[in-house]
Structures are given as C-alpha cells and as structure tokens.
C-alpha positions as CSV (number, residue, x, y, z in Angstrom):
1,X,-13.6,-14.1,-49.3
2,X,-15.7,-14.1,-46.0
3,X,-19.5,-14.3,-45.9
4,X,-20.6,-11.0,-46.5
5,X,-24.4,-12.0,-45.2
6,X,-25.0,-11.1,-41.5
7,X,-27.6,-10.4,-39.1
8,X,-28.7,-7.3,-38.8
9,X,-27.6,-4.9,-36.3
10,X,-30.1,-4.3,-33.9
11,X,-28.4,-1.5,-31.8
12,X,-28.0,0.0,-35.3
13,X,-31.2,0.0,-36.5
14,X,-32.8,1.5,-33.1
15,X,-29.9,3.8,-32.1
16,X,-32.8,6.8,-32.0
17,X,-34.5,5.2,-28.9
18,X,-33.5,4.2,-25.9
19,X,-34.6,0.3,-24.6
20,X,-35.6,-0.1,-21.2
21,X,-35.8,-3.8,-21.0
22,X,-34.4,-7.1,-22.8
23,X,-32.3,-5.2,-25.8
24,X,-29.1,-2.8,-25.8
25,X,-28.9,0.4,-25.0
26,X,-27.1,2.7,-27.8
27,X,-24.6,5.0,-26.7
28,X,-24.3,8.8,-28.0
29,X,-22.6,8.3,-31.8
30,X,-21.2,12.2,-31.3
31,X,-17.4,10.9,-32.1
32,X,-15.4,8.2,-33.6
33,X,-11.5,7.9,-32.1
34,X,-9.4,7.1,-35.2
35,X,-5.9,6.0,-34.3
36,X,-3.7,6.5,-37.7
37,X,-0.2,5.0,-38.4
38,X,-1.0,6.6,-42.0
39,X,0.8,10.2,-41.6
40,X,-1.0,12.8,-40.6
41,X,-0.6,14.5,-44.0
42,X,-2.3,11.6,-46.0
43,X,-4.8,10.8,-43.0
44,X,-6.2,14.0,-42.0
45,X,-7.9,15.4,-45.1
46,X,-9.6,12.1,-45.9
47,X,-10.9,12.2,-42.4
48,X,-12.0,16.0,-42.7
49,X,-13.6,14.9,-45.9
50,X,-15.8,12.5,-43.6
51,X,-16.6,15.3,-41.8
52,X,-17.9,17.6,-44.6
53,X,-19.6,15.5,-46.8
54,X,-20.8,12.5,-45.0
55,X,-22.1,13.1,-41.3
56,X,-21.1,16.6,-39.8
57,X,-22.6,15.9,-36.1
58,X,-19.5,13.4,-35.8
59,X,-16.6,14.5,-35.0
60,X,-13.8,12.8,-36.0
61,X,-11.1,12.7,-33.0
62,X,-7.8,11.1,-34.9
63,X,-4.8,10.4,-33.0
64,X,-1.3,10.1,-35.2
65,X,1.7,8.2,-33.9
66,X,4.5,10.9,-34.8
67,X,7.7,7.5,-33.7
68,X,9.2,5.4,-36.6
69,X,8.3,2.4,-34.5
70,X,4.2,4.3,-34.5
71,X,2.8,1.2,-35.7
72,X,3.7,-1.3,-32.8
73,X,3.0,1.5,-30.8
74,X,-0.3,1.8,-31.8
75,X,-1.5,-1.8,-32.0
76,X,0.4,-2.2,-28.6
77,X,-1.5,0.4,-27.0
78,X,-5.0,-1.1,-28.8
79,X,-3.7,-4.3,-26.8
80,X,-3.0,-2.4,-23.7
81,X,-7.0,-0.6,-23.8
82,X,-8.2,-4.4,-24.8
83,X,-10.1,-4.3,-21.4
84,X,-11.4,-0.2,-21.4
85,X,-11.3,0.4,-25.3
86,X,-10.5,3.9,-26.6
87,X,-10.4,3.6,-30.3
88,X,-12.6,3.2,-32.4
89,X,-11.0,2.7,-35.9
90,X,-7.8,1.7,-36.8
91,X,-6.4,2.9,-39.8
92,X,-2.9,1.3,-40.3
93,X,-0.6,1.9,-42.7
94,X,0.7,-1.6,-43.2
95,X,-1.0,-4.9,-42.6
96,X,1.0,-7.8,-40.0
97,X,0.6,-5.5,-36.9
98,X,-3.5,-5.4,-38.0
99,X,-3.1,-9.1,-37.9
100,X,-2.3,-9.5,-34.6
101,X,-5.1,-7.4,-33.5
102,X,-7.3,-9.7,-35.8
103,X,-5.8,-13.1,-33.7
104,X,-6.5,-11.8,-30.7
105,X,-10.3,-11.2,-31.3
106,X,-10.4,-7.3,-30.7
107,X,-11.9,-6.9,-34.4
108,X,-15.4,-6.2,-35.8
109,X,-16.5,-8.4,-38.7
110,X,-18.0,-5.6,-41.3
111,X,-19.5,-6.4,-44.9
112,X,-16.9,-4.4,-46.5
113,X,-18.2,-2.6,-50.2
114,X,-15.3,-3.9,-52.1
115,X,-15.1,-5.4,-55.6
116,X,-16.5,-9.6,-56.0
117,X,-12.5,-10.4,-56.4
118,X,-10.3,-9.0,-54.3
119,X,-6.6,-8.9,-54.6
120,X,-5.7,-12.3,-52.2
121,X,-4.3,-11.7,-48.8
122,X,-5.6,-8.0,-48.8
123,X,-8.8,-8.7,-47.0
124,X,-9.4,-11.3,-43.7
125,X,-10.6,-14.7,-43.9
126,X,-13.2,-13.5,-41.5
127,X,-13.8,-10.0,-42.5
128,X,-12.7,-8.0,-40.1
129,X,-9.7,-5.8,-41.9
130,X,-9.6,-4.9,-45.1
131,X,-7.1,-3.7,-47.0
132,X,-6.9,-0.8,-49.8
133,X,-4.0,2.1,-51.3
134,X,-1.2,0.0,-51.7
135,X,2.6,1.0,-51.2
136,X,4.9,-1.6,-53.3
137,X,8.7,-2.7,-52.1
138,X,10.8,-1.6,-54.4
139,X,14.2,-0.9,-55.0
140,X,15.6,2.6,-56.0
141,X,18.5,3.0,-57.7
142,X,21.3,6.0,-58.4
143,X,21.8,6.2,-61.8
144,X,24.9,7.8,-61.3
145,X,26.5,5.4,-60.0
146,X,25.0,2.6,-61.9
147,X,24.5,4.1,-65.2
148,X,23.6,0.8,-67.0
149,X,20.2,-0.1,-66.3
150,X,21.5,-3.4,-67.8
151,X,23.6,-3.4,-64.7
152,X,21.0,-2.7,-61.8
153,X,20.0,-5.3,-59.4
154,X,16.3,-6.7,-60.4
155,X,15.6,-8.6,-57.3
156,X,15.3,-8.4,-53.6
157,X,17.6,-11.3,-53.0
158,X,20.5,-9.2,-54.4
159,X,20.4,-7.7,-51.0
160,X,22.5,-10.9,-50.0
161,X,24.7,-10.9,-53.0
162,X,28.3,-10.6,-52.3
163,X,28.6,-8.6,-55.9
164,X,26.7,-5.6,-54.1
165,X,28.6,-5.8,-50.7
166,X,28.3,-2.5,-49.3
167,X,26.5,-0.7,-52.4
168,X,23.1,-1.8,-51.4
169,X,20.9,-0.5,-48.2
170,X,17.6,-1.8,-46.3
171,X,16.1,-0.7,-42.9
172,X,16.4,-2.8,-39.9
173,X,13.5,-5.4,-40.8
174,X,11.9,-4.9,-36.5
175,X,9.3,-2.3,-37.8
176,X,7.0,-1.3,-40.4
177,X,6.8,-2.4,-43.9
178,X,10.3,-4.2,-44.0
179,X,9.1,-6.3,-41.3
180,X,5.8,-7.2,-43.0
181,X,8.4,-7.7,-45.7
182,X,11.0,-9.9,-43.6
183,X,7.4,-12.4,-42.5
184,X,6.5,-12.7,-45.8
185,X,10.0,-13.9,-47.5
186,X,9.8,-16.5,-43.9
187,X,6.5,-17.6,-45.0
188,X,7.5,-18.1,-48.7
189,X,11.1,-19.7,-48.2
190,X,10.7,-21.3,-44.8
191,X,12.2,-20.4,-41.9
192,X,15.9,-22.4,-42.4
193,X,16.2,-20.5,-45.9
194,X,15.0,-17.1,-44.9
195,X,17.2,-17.1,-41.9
196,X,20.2,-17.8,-43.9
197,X,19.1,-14.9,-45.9
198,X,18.7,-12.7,-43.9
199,X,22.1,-13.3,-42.2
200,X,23.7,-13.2,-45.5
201,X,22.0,-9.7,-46.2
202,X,23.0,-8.2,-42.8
203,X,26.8,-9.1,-43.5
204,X,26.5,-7.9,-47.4
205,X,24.0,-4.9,-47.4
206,X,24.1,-1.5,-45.4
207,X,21.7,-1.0,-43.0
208,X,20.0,1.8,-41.6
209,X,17.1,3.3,-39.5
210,X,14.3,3.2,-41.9
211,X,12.6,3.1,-45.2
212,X,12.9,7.0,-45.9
213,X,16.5,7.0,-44.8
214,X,17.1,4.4,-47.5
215,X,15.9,6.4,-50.1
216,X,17.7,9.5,-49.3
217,X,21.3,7.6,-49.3
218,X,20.2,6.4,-52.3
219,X,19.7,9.5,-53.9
220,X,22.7,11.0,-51.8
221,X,25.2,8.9,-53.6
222,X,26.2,7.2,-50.2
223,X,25.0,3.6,-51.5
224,X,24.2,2.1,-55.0
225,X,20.6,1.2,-54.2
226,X,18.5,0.0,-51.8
227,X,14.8,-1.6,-50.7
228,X,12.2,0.6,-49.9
229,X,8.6,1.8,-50.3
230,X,7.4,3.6,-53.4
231,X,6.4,6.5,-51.2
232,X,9.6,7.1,-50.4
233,X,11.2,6.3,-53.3
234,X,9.3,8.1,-55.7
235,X,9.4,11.3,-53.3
236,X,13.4,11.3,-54.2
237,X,12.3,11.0,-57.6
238,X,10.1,13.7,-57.9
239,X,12.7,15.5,-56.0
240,X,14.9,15.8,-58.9
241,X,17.7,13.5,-57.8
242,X,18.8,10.6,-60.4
243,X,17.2,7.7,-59.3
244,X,15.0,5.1,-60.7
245,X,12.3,3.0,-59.4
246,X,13.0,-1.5,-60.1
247,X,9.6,-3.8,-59.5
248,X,11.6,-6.5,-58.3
249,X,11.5,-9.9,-59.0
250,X,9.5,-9.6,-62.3
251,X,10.5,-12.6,-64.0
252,X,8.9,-15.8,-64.6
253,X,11.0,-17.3,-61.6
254,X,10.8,-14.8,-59.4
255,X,8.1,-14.6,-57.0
256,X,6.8,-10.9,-57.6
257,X,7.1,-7.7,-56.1
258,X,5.3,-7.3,-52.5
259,X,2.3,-4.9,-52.2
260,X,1.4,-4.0,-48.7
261,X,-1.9,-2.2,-48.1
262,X,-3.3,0.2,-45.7
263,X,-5.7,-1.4,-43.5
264,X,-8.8,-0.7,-41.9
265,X,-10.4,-2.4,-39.1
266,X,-13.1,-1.4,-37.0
267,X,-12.4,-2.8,-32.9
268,X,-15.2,-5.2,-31.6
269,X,-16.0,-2.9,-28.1
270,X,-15.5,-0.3,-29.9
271,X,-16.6,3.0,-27.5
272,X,-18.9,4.1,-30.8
273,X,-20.0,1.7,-33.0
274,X,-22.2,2.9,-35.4
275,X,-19.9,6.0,-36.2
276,X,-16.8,4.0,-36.3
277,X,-18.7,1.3,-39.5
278,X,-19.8,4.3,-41.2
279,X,-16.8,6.2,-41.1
280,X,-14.6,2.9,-42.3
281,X,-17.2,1.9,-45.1
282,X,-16.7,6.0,-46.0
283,X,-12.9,4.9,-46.3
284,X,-13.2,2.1,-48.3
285,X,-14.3,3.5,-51.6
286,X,-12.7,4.0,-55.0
287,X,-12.6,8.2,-54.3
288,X,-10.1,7.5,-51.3
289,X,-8.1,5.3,-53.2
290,X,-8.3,8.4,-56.0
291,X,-7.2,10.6,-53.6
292,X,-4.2,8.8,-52.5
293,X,-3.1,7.7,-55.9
294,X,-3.1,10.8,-56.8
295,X,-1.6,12.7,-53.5
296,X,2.2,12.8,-53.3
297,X,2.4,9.3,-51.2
298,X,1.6,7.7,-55.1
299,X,-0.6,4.8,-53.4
300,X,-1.7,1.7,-55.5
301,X,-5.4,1.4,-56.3
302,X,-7.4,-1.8,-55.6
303,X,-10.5,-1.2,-56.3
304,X,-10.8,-2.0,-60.4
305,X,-12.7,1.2,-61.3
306,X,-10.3,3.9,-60.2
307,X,-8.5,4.2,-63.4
308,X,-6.2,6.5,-62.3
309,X,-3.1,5.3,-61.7
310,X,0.1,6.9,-59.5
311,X,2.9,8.0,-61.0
312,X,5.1,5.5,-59.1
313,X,3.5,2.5,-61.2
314,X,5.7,1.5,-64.4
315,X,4.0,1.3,-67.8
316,X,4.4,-2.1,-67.8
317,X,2.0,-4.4,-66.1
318,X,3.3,-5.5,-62.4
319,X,3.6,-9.2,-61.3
320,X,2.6,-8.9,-58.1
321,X,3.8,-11.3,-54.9
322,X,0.7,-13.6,-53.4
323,X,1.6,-13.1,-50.2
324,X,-0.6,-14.9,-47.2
325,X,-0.6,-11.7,-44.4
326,X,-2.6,-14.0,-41.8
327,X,0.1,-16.7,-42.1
328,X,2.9,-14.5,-42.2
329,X,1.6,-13.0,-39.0
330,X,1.4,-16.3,-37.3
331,X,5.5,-16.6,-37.4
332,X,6.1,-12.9,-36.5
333,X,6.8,-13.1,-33.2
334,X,9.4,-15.9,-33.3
335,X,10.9,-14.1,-36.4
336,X,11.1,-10.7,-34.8
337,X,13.3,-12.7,-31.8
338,X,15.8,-14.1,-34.3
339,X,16.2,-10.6,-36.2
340,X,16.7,-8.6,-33.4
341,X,19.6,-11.1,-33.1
342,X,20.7,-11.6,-36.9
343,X,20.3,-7.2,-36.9
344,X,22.2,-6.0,-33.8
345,X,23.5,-1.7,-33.5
C-alpha cells in the first residue's frame, strides 16, 4: 500500500485566485476529458451521475473507444498526447495497459478513499491507479453438450488438454483481458512453461476474435466451453441459453481464478487537474461498485461494505489468483512478440 500522506496541493487550495508571481497559475476547471475503454453503456451513466449530484459546472467530456483492440488504442493515443496532453482521466476497463502508462511516468499519485486492506495487485505500489468492479476469467460451459457437471473442465490449463481438442475456445490472447490473462500465467509459470502452454493451447483449443464471441459459440453449441469474462458469460446466461459459469482452478493446488479490475488513473499534466481528482475519487466509492454489481455487466465488488453481490458470483466462496499486475506488465511486451507468433490467422 503506498503512503497515502502528501503535501498539499497548493494549486488546489487557491484555484479561486489567480498568482501573479512565484506560485502556479490555475487553469479554468469547466471540464474533465474522460477517455473510457469501459463501454459506453456501463461508463456513461456513472459519469452523468458525476454530473448531477457532485459538481454540475463540470462538464464531463468522455470519449469511448467503440474497436475490440479500444484499449491499446487508448493508452497508445495517451502515449501519443504524452507531450500536449488531452485526457484527463483514464478509466480502463482492465489493468496491464494502465500499467504501462504508470512505467512511463504519465500518472498522478492520488490518496485514493479505499478500504486499509486492499485486494493485492489491485492498487499501484506508488498510488497512482487504482483498481475497483472486477470482471473474473471464467469458463462457460454448454450443458448440452456436457451434461455431467462431473465432466466439465475445472481449470484453465484444460485449454491445452488433448482430451478437449477442438471442444474448448479462447480469444486471441493480443488484446484485452486474455492478454492481461496470457502476462499473468508468464509471470506465475515462467516464461519457458507458459510458452509451452500456450503453444499447446493454440494447437488443442479453438480460437477466435474475442471474449464475447467465445461466449456466444459457447452457448451456440459450436464448442464445448470456453475462457472468458463473467460479463460475457453471464449475459448468455441470463439470455436463456444452457450454459453454466466454472471459477476455475478452485482447488487447493490450483492457483485461483483471475480477477481483473477496472482501473482509474488520473494523468500527471493532466489539462484539468482539480476536476479530473475529484471526478476519480467520485468513482472510487462503494455506490459505483453498487451500481455496477448490480447493472447487467455483473462486476465484482472490492470495497468490503457493498454487500451486494452480482449475480455472476457462486454461492460458494471464490479462491481468488494473487496475481502481481506491475510485474506482469514488465514482460508484456516481449510476451505479446512471441504470441503474435505462437497465435497466427
């Protein structure tokens, strides 16, 4: 957990006047530029709710990546402003991608309002990303075709398994959560094991475009089961189809099943400053978590006092994976290099 004591912020403290000499000069806090790889439908009344409740003079100006690859191409265009900053706050909806933003010193440290213990790996060692509202990797399976549950696969590494070739799917691990996923099972297993894994799951498992279109051959009939996010998975669900929802890796010698959280991370120049903290420590609370628990994208709760939990969760308790994001991040870009060689069209 990082230091949460700071110096105060003098710029925030006098942003009503305007310094002549030896201080800084505020700029007008009349907007905060929100760039969202959450989906608009998620994003956009959380932000309105800003709006409403909180400070009505700002305006909220959010700017939704609509691509399957809207992550990268959100944190590469961050990259690309790095000298002219337009955004303000970064709302991503995964974590490795926020990472490299945080390594190459374009964040804000901010004294998040979070709970004393904090899930490990969801916030930075230095503070400036947080994370909150959880998807989990799971698999989904059709219970039509595997009618057993005795018989369903219980673990990610049955992906590689020559007993499911061909009945199990995952999404090309370049983007998103299933390459947050790929850097995690590198930084657990090592690079010479996780290779070999994932070559043996790209000769053994289907693959296709993305997490969503997993699901839906899942629940189609045209594979077994696959990985995915419980967004997507439990929207099949819901859906009527017959598929069910495996935590994988749940036993004592398994490592856990992977939680990947939004994120939320303020940029260091950002164009408004003020606006941009108070709209992310808005964000951070126990009522958005609520809200998105309870919304149709089912997302996992952090923060101890929201007691309602999404329908996605099982009864039983979850053993979740301790994954190390920061680490993981630190091998993605030699990873991605060797996937885009193990995964080729």
């Amino acid at each position: 957990m990082p230091n949460t004591k700071r110096p105060l912020d003098c710029c925030r403290l006098i942003a009503p006047l305007i310094l002549l000499v030896g201080g800084c000069v505020p700029r007008p806090e009349n907007e905060v530029v929100v760039y969202s790889a959450l989906d608009q439908e998620f994003a956009a009344p959380m932000l309105s709710s800003f709006d409403r409740h909180v400070d009505s003079e700002i305006q909220v100006n959010a700017r939704f990546d609509i691509e399957s690859t809207k992550t990268i191409g959100l944190v590469n265009r961050i990259l690309g402003e790095r000298d002219r900053p337009v955004c303000d706050l970064f709302w991503n909806n995964e974590i490795i991608h926020t990472v490299r933003l945080q390594k190459a010193g374009l964040l804000k440290e901010i004294d998040w309002p979070i709970d004393t213990v904090w899930p490990a790996g969801c916030i930075a060692s230095d503070g400036t990303w947080c994370g909150f509202a959880a998807r989990a990797r799971v698999l989904i399976v059709n219970k039509k075709l595997l009618p057993d549950p005795d018989q369903w696969p219980t673990s990610v590494l049955d992906l590689a398994d020559p007993k499911w070739k061909g009945q199990g799917a995952i999404a090309r691990p370049l983007f998103g959560t299933t390459a947050t996923h790929a850097a995690v099972l590198e930084n657990q297993l090592g690079q010479e094991k996780a290779d070999a894994l994932f070559r043996e799951i790209q000769q053994n498992a289907v693959t296709l475009s993305g997490n969503k279109q997993v699901a839906q051959a899942v629940s189609a009939g045209q594979v077994a089961w696959g990985l995915t996010d419980t967004d997507d998975a439990v929207i099949e669900r819901d859906l009527g189809f017959p598929v069910e929802i495996v935590f994988p890796d749940q036993q004592p010698d398994q490592m856990g099943t992977l939680r990947i959280p939004n994120t939320l991370a303020v940029l260091k120049d950002a164009p408004h400053p003020v606006a941009a903290e108070q709209l992310a420590l808005f964000l951070m609370s126990p009522e958005t978590e609520k809200r998105l628990a309870m919304g149709n994208s089912s997302q996992i709760p952090l923060f101890r006092s929201v007691k309602e939990q999404p329908r996605v969760l099982p009864e039983e308790s979850v053993r979740w994976l301790d994954a190390d994001f920061e680490a993981a991040a630190d091998r993605w870009e030699p990873l991605a290099e060797r996937l885009n060689g193990i995964f080729v069209d």
